[in-house]
C-alpha positions in Angstrom: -149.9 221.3 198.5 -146.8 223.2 198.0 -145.0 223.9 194.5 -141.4 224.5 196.3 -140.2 221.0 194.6 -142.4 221.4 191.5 -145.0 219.6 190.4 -143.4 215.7 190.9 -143.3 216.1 194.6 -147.1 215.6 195.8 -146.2 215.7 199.4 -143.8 218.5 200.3 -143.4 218.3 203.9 -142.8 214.7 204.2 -140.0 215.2 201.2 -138.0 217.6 203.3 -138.6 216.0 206.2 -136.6 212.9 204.8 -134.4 215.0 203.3 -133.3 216.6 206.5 -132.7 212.6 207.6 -130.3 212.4 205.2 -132.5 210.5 202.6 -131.2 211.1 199.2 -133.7 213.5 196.4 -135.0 210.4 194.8 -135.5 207.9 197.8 -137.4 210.9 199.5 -139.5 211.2 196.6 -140.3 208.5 196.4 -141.4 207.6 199.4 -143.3 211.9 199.6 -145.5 210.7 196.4 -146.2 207.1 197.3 -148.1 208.4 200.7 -149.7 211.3 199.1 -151.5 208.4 196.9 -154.1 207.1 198.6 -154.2 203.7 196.5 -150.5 203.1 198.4 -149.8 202.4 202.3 -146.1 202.2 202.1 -146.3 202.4 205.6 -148.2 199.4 205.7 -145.8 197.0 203.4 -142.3 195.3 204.6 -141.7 194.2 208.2 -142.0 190.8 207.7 -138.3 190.0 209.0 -137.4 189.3 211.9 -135.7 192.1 214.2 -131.8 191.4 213.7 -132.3 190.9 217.7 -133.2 187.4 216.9 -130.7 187.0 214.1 -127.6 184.8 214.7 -123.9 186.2 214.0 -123.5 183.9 211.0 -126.8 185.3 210.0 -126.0 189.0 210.6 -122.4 187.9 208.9 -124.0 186.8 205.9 -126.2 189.7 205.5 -123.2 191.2 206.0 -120.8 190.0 203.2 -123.9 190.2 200.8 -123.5 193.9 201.4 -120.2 193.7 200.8 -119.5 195.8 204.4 -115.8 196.0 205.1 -114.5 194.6 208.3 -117.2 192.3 208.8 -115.3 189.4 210.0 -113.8 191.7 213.1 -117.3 192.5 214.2 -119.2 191.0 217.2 -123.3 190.9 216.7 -124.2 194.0 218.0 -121.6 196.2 215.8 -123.2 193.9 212.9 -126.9 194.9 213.5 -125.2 198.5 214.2 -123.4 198.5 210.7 -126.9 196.6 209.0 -128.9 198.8 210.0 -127.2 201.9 209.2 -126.7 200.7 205.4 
């Protein structure tokens, strides 16, 4: 292990590799110390939700207003799962 972040950053590699994805400091650390605990899988958790594939326009539109994107209501369903999914 690597002290180039200091002690808070267990895994060091995996930090700057989602920092170089455009991850912010703290959502990278995050996610660098919960896999260097072997007690977490964070790998492992979420993906319960359907791919928005299967999702209807109303439903991407909802998601949509929820997050408060702009120009939601000119979008057709592919530029909503583009604009989700990059949010």
């Amino acid at each position: 292990m690597s002290d180039q972040h200091g002690k808070q950053i267990k895994n060091d590699s995996v930090y700057e590799a989602l920092i170089e994805q455009g991850n912010s400091k703290e959502k990278s650390a995050r996610i660098a110390n919960a896999q260097a605990n072997p007690d977490m899988h964070p790998a492992k958790k979420g993906g319960k939700a359907q791919p928005y594939e299967n999702w209807t326009k109303a439903e991407l539109y909802k998601r949509a207003q929820t997050l408060t994107i702009d120009g939601r209501s000119k979008m057709n369903k592919q530029e909503l799962i583009d604009v989700l999914r990059s949010h």
